[in-house]
N, C-alpha and C positions, 0 to 999 in steps of 0.2 A: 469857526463855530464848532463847538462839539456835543456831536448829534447820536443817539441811539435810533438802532435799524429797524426798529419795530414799531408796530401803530398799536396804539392803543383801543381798543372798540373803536369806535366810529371816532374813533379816534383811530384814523386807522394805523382814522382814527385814529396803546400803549406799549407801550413797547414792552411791560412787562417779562422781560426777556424772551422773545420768539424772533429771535434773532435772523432766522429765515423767511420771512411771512411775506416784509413788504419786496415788490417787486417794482422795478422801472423800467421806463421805456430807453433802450442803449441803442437804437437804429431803427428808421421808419423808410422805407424804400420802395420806391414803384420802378415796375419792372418798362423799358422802355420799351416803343411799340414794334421795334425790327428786330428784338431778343431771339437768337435760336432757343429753343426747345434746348432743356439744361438741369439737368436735378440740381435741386434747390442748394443742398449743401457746399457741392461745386461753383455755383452761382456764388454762394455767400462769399467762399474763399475768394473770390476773385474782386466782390466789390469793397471788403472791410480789408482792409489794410490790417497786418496779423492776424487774424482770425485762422486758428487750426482747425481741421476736419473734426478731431475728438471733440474738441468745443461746442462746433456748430451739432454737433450729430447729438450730445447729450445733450445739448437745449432744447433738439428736437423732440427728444423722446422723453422729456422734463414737457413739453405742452410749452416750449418757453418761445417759440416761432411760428408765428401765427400769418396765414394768408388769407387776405378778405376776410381776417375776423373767426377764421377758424384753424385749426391747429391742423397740422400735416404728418405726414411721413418721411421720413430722407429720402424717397427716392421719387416723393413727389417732382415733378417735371412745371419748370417756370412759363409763364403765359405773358404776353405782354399785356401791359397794364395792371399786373397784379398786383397789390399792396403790401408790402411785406412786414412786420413789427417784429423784433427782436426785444425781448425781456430781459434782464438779469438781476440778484438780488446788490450790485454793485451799486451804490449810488453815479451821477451821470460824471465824469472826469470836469471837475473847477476847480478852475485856479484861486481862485477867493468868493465869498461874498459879496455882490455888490453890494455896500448900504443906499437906502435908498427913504429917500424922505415921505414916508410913511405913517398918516394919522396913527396911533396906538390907544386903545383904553385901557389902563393902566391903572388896576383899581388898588395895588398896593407894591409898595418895594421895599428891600431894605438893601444892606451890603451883601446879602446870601441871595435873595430871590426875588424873583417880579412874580405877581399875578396880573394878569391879562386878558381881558374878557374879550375875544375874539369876532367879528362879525361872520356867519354867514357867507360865503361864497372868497374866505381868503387864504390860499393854500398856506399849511406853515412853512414848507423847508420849500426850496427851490428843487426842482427835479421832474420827468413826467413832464416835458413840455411846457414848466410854468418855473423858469429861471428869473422873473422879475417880479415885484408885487408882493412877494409870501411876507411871512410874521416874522422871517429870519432876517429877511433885508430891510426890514424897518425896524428891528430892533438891533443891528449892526450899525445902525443910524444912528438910532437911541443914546447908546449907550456911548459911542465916538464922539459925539456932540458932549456928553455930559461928563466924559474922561477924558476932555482933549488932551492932556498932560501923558496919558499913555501911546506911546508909540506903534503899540498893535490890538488887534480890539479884543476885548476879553474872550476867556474860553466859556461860552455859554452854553449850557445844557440844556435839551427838548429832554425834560424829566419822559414826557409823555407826549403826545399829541392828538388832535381832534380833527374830523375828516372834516374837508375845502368846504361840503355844503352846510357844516354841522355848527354849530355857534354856541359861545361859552365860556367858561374860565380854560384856562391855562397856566400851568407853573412851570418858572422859567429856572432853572440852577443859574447863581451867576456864580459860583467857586467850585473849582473840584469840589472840595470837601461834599459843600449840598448837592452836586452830582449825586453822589457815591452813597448819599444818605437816602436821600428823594428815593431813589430809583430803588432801594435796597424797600422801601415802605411799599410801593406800589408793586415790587415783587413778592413779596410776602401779605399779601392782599390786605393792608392796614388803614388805607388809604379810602376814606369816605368820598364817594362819589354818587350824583345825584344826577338823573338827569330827566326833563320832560318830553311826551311823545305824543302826537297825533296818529292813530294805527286806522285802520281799515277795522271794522267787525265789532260786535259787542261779543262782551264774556260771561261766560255762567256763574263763573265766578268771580270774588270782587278782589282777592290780589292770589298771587302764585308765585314759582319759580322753575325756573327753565333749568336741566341741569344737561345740554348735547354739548357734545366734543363740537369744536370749528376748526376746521380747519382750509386749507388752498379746494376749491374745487379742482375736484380730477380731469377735468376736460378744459372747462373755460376758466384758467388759469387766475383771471383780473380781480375775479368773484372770489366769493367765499361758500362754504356751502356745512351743514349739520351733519353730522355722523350717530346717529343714536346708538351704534352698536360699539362704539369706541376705536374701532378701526383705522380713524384717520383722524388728525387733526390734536386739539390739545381742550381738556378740559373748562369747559366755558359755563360759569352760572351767573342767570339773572332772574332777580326778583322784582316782581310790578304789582302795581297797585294800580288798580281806576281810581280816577279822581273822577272823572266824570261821562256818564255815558251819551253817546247822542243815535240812537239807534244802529247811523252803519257806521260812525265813527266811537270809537272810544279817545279819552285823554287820560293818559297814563305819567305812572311816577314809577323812574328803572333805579336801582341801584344795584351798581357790580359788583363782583365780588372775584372776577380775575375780568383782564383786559385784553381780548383776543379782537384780530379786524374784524369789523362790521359786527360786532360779536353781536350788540341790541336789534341789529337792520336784520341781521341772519336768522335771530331768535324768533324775533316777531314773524320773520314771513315763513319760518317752519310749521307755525302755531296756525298758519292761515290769516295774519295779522301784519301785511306787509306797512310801513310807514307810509303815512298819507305821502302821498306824492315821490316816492323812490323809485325813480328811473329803476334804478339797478333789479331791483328786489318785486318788481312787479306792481311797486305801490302806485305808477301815474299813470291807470287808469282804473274805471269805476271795478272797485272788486265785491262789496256791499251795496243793495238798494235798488231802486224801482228802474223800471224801462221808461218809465217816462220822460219823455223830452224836457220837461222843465227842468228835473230832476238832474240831466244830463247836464243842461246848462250850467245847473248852479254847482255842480262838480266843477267843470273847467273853469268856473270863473274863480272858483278855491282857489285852484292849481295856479291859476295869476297871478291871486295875491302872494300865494308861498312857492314860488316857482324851484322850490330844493325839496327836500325830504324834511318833514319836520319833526327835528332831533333839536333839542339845545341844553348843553352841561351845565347846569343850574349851581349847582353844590359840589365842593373841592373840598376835602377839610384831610387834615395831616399834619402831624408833630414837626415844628418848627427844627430844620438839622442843626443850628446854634442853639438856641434858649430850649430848644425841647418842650416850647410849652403849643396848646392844641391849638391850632388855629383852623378858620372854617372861614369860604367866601363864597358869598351867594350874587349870582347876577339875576336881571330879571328879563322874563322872558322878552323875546325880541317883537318889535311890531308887527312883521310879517304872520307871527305864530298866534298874536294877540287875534288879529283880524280876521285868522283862520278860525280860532274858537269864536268869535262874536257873530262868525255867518254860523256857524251851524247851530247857535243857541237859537239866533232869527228863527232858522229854518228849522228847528225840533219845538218850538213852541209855536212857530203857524201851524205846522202838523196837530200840535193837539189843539186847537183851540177850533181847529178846520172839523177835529173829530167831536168836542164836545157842542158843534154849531148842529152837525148832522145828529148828533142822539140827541141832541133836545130840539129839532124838527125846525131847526132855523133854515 
């Protein structure tokens, strides 16, 4: 399979060319309980097989070595039991692909390209701990089943990709050629893309655009974080629109216009506008709305029914790399996100109906 090293917004999500961005997990390691006392780097050498001192010593001061979840110094000293995670922008060393017999919704194909409307909770590429399951091994599946005459499986291209909790279209290259085209569109930001949000907050205003750099956070490496002064990272714009407001929540409509990781999760929660339910980004827990215990309730039982961030890539549209003529694919939102807006209409029309009972002395 052949794959570009960059995520796309929550897509970490395009790869857009930022060729540096995404990062994997290459070693996970707990330190045993009778360990001497042993700076960390020394330690490394001695438990990774090759691993040079220069190596380990700039991962360190790259934020790319992390203990217990937080980042160190080289001359930090090992504890047992420590937890240790190693980073690198390398994908993980595979021998192949496994294909693997994996539903696909597959809303169009031709001899150039698939679109694939992705669920929710399905990594694309194998890597990070999740070497089975992705979009990669079930479309390695795909396509061997339906070319069994060819001997090794096509070279396919992740044009772009969309992050594990985020649900949506995807376009797949099946030929260099739409490789080379695809990705040429989406680097020159040509590339219609649409997508819908559940955020935390109401807005003053009824659409805008976001125009901060994104780039790697300086400290917690995994993240992403805003730069407003340009300093760090790579130019990031989005524009939104409310579709519709529900006092602490708004539902919004994103469209990109470059594709940096987490670029819409980033945006939103610099704005104070975390994605309902974003582990990462602060969105899963209450950030809008009353202290009230009911109130609390009917938060968490949201967060049950959308137990992700609720992001989904609605609209793909892009000049065909054979025929050149436009094409545009819409998915529809997912059930989890449907039931998320249909509580909060519930609960924004008991609110007024609770208030027009009290002014007219009911």
């Amino acid at each position: 399979m052949n794959t570009n090293e960059d995520w796309d917004e929550e897509e970490i999500d395009n790869v857009e060319g930022d060729q540096n961005d995404t990062l994997y997990i290459m070693h996970e390691l707990e330190v045993t309980k009778g360990q001497e006392s042993m700076r960390i780097d020394k330690y490394l050498m001695i438990r990774i097989e090759g691993a040079t001192r220069n190596k380990i010593q700039k991962n360190i001061d790259d934020n790319y070595v992390l203990v217990n979840n937080e980042p160190i110094k080289a001359n930090y000293k090992v504890r047992p039991f420590d937890k240790i995670t190693i980073y690198d922008h390398r994908t993980p060393e595979q021998t192949e692909v496994v294909p693997e017999n994996i539903p696909l919704n597959i809303v169009y194909e031709d001899d150039h390209l698939m679109i694939v409307n992705k669920p929710a909770g399905m990594v694309i590429h194998p890597g990070c701990g999740n070497y089975s399951g992705t979009l990669v091994n079930g479309l390695a599946y795909y396509l061997q089943d339906h070319d069994g005459d060819i001997p090794s499986l096509p070279r396919v291209g992740l044009v772009h990709r969309i992050d594990k909790d985020t649900s949506g279209i995807v376009v797949i290259a099946k030929t260099p050629e739409a490789m080379v085209e695809l990705s040429k569109q989406f680097k020159d930001h040509t590339v219609h893309r649409r997508y819908i949000a559940l955020v935390w907050g109401n807005f003053e205003e009824d659409e805008g655009t976001i125009n901060l750099h994104v780039g790697r956070h300086q400290r917690f490496r995994k993240i992403m974080a805003t730069y407003p002064d340009g300093s760090s990272g790579k130019e990031a714009i989005t524009h939104y629109k409310i579709l519709k407001r529900y006092n602490y929540v708004s539902l919004l409509e994103l469209r990109l216009e470059t594709g940096r990781t987490h670029q819409i999760r980033v945006h939103m929660q610099s704005k104070g506008h975390p994605l309902f339910n974003d582990a990462t980004y602060g969105g899963n827990r209450i950030v809008k709305g009353t202290v009230f215990t009911k109130y609390k309730q009917f938060v968490e039982n949201c967060f049950k029914i959308i137990p992700r961030h609720a992001l989904h890539a609605k609209e793909l549209g892009f000049i065909h790399p054979s025929t050149k003529a436009y094409m545009q694919f819409n998915s529809d939102l997912p059930n989890d996100i449907l039931q998320a807006i249909e509580r909060w209409d519930t609960y924004v029309k008991g609110m007024t109906d609770q208030l027009k009972n009290q002014l007219n002395g009911e």
